[in-house]
mmCIF file of the C-alpha atoms, coordinates in Angstrom:
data_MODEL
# 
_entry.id   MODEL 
# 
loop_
_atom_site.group_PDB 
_atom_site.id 
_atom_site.type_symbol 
_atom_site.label_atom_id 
_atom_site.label_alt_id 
_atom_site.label_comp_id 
_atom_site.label_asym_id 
_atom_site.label_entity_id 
_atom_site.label_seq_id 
_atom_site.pdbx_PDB_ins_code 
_atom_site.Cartn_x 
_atom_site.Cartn_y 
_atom_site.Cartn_z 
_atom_site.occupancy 
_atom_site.B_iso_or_equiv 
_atom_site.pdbx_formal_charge 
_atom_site.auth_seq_id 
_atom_site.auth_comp_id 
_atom_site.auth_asym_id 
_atom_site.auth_atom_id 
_atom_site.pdbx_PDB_model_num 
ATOM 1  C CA . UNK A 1 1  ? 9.718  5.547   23.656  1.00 0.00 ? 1  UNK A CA 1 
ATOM 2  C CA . UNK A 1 2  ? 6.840  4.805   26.119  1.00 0.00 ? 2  UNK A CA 1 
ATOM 3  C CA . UNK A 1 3  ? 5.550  8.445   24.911  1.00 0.00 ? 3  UNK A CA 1 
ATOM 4  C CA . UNK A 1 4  ? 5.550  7.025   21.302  1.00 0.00 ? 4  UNK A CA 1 
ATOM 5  C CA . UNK A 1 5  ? 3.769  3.749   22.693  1.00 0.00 ? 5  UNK A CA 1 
ATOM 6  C CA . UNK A 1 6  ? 0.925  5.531   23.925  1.00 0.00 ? 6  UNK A CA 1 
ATOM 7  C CA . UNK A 1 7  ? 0.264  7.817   21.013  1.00 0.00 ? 7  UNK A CA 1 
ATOM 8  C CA . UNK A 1 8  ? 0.261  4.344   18.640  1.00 0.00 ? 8  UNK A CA 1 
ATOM 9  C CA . UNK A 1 9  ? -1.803 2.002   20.487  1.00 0.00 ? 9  UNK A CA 1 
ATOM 10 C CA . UNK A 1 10 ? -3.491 4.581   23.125  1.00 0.00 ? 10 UNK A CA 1 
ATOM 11 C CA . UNK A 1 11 ? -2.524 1.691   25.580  1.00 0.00 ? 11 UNK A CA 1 
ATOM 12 C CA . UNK A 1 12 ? -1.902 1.526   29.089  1.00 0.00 ? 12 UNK A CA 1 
ATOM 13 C CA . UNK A 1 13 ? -2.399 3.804   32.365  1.00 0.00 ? 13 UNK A CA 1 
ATOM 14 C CA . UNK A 1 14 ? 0.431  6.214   31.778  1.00 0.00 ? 14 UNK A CA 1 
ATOM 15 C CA . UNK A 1 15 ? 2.841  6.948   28.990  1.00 0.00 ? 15 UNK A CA 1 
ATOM 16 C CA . UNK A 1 16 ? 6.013  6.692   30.541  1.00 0.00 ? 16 UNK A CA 1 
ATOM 17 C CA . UNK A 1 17 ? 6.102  3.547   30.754  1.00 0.00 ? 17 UNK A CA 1 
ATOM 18 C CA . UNK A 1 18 ? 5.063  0.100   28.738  1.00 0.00 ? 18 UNK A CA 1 
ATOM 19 C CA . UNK A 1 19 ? 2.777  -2.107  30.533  1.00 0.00 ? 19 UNK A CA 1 
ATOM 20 C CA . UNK A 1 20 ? 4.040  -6.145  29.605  1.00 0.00 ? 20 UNK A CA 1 
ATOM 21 C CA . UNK A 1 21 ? 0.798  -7.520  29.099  1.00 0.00 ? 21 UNK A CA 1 
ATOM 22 C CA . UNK A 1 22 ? -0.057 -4.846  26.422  1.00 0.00 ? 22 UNK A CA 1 
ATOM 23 C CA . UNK A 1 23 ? 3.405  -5.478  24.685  1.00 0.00 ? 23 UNK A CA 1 
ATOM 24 C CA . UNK A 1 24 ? 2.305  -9.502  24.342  1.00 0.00 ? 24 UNK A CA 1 
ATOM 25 C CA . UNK A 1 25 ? -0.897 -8.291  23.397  1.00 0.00 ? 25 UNK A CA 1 
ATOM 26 C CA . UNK A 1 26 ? 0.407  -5.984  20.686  1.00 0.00 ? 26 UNK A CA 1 
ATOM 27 C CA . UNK A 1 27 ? 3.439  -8.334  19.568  1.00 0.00 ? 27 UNK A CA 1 
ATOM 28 C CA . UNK A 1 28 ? 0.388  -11.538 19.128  1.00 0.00 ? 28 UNK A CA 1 
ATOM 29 C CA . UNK A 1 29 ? -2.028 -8.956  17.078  1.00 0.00 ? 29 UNK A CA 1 
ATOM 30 C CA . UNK A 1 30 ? 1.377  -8.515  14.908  1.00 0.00 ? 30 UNK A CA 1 
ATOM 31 C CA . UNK A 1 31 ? 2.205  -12.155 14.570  1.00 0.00 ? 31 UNK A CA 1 
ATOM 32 C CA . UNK A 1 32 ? -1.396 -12.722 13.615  1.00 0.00 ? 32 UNK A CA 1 
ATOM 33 C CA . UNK A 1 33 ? -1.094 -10.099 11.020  1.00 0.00 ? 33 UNK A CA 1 
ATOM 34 C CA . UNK A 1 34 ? 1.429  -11.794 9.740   1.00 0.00 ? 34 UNK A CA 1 
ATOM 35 C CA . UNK A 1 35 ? 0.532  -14.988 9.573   1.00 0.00 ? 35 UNK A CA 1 
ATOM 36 C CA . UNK A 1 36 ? -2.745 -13.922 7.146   1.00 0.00 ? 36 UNK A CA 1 
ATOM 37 C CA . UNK A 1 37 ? -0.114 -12.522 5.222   1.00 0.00 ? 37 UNK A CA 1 
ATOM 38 C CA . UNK A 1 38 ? 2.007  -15.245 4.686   1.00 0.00 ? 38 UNK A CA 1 
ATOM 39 C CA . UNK A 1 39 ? -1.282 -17.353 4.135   1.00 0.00 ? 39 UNK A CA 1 
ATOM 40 C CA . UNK A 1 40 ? -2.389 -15.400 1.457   1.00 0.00 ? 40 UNK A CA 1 
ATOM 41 C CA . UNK A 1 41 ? 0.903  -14.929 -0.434  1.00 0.00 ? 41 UNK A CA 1 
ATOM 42 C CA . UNK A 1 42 ? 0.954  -18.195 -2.348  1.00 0.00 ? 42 UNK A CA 1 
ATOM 43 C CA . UNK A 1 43 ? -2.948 -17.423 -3.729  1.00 0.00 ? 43 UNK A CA 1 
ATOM 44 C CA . UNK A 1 44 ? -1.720 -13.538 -4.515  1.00 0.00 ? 44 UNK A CA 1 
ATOM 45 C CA . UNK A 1 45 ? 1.291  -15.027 -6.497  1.00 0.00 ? 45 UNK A CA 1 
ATOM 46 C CA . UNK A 1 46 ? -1.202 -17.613 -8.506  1.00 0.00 ? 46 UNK A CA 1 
ATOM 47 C CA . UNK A 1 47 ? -3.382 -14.284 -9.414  1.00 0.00 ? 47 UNK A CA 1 
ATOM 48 C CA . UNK A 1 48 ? -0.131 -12.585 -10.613 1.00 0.00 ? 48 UNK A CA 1 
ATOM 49 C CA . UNK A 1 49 ? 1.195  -15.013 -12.786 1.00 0.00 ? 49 UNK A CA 1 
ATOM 50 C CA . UNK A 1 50 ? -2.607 -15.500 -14.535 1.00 0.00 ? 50 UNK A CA 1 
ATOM 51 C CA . UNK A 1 51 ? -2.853 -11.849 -15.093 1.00 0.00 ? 51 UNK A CA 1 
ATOM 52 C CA . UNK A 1 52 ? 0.698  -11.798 -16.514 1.00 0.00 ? 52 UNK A CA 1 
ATOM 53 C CA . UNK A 1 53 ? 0.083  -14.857 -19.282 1.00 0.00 ? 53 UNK A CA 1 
ATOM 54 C CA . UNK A 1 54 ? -2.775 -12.680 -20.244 1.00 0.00 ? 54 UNK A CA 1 
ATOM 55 C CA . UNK A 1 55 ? -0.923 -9.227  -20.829 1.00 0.00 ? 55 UNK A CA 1 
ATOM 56 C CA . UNK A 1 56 ? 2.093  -11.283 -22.856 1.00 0.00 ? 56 UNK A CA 1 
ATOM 57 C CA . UNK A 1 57 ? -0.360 -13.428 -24.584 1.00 0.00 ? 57 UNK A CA 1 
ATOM 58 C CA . UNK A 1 58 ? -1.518 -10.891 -27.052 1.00 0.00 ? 58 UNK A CA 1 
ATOM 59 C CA . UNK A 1 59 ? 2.328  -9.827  -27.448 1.00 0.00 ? 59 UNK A CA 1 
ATOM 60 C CA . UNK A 1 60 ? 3.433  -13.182 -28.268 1.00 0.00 ? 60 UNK A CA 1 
ATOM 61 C CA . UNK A 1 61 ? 0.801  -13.422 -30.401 1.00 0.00 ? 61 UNK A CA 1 
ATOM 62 C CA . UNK A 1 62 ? 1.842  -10.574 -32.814 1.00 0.00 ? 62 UNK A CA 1 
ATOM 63 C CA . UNK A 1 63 ? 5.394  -11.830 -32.721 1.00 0.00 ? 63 UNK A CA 1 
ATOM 64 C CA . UNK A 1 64 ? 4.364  -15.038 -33.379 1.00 0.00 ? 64 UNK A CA 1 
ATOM 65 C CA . UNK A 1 65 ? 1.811  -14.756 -36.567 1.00 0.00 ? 65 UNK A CA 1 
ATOM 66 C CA . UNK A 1 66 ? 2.647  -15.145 -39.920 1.00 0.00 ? 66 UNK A CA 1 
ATOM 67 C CA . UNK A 1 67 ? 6.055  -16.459 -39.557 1.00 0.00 ? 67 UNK A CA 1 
ATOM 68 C CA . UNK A 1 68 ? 6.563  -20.090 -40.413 1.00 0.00 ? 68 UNK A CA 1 
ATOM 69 C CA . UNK A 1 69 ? 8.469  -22.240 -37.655 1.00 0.00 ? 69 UNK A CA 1 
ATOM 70 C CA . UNK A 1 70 ? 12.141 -22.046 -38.079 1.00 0.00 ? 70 UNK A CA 1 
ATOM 71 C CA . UNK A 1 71 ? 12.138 -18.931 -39.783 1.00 0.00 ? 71 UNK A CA 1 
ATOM 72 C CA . UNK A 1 72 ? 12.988 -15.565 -38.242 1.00 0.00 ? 72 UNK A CA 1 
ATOM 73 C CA . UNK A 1 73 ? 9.875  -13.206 -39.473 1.00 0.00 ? 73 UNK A CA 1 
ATOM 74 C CA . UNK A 1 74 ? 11.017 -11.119 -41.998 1.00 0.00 ? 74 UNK A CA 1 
ATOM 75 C CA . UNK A 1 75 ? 13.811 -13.204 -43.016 1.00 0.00 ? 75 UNK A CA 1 
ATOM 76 C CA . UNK A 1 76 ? 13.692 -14.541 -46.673 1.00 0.00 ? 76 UNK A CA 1 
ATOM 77 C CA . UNK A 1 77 ? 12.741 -17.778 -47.738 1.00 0.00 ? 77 UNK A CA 1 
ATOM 78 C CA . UNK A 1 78 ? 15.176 -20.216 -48.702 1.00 0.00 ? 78 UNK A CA 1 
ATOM 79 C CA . UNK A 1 79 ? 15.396 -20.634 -52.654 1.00 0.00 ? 79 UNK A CA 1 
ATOM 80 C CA . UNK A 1 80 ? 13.138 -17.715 -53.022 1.00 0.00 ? 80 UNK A CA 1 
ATOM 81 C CA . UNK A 1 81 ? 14.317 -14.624 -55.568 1.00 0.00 ? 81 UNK A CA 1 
# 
C-alpha cells in the first residue's frame, strides 16, 4: 500500500511507509476537490435543463402544429364527412 502511495503522489522519504502529515495533506486537497464540485453542481444542472428545453422544443413543436386543442392530430373532426 505505501508502495502504491508513493507511485500516486511521489510523496514522502521512503515508500514503505505513509508519512501523516502527507495523508492530511492529500485527504484536504481531496475535500477541496470536492467541495468545487459540489459548488458547481447546481450551475451544471441549470445548463442541462436549458440545453434540454431547447432539443425538445423543436419536437414539441412538430407534434404540436396544426392540430386544434382538444383534438388528437389526425383524428377527424366532429360532424365532418
Amino acid at each position: 500500500m505505501a508502495q502504491d502511495w508513493h507511485a500516486a503522489f511521489h510523496l514522502g522519504s521512503s515508500d514503505r511507509r505513509i508519512d501523516v502529515v502527507d495523508a492530511f495533506g492529500v485527504a484536504v486537497v481531496c475535500i477541496q476537490a470536492l467541495e468545487r464540485r459540489i459548488t458547481q453542481l447546481p450551475e451544471d444542472l441549470h445548463t442541462r435543463r436549458l440545453q434540454l428545453r431547447e432539443t425538445t422544443a423543436p419536437q414539441h413543436a412538430q407534434t404540436d402544429s396544426g392540430a386544434p386543442k382538444g383534438r388528437a392530430q389526425g383524428a377527424p373532426a366532429v360532424g365532418s364527412g
